[in-house]
C-alpha positions in Angstrom: -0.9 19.9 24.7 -3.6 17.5 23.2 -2.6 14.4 20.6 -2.8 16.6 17.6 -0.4 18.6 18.7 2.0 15.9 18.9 2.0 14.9 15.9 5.2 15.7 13.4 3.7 15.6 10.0 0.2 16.7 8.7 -2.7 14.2 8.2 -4.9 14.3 5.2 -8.6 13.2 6.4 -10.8 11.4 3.7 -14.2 12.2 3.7 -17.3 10.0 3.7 -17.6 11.0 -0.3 -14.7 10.0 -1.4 -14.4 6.2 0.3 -10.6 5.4 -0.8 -9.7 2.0 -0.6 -6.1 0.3 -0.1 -5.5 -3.3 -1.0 -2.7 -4.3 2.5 -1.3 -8.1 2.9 0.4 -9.5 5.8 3.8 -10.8 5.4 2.7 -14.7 5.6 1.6 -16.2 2.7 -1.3 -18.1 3.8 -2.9 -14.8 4.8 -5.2 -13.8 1.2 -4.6 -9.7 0.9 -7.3 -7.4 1.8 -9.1 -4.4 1.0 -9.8 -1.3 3.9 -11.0 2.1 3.7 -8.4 4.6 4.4 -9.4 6.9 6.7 -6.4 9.5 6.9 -2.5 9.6 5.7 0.3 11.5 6.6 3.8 11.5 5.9 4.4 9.2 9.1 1.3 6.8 8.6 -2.0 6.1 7.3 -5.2 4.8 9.5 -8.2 2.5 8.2 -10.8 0.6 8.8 -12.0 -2.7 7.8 -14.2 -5.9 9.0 -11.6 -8.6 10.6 -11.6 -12.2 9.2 -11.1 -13.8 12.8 -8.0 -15.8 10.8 -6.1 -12.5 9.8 -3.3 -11.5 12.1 -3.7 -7.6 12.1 -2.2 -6.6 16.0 -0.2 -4.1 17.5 3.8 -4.7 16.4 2.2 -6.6 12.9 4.1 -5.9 9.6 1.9 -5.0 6.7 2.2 -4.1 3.2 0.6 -1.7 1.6 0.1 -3.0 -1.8 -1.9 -0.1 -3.7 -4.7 2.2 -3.5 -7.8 1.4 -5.8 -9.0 4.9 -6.8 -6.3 7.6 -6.4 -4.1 7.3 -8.9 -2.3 10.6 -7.6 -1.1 7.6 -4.7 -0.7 5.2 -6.8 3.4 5.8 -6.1 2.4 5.0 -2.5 2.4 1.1 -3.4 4.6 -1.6 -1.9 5.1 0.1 1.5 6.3 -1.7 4.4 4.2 -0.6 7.4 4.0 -1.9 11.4 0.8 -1.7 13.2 0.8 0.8 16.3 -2.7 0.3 17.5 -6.1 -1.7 16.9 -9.1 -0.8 18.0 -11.7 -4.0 17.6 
């Protein structure tokens, strides 16, 4: 059985084109929010990518919010979701 096969719930992949962007933000205040491409999302989870401030604390076990999406407003409902980090890839 390979990993996709394992998974419970259907991803949507974004493609290069359409470059959707999600404003996240830690849970500790002195952390400034930031923006990342969202690569995929599914009813189980979401995957992006993004350039790491060296200051931000984005690891495995980490709570995120996810504030909003910038340019879907069809996932614009999606907003203020709590999320933990499973993996990081640096």
């Amino acid at each position: 059985m390979d990993y996709h096969e394992k998974r419970r719930h259907t991803r949507l992949f974004f493609s290069d084109n359409e470059k959707i962007q999600g404003s996240f933000r830690t849970n500790s205040e002195s952390e400034p929010p930031f923006s990342a491409e969202v690569l995929d999302i599914s009813e189980s989870g979401l995957g992006f990518t993004f350039k790491r401030d060296t200051n931000q604390s984005i690891a495995q076990g980490n709570k995120i919010i996810l504030d909003s999406f910038h340019e879907l407003v069809k996932l614009q409902q999606l907003s203020m979701i709590p999320m933990t980090i499973r993996w990081v890839l640096d």
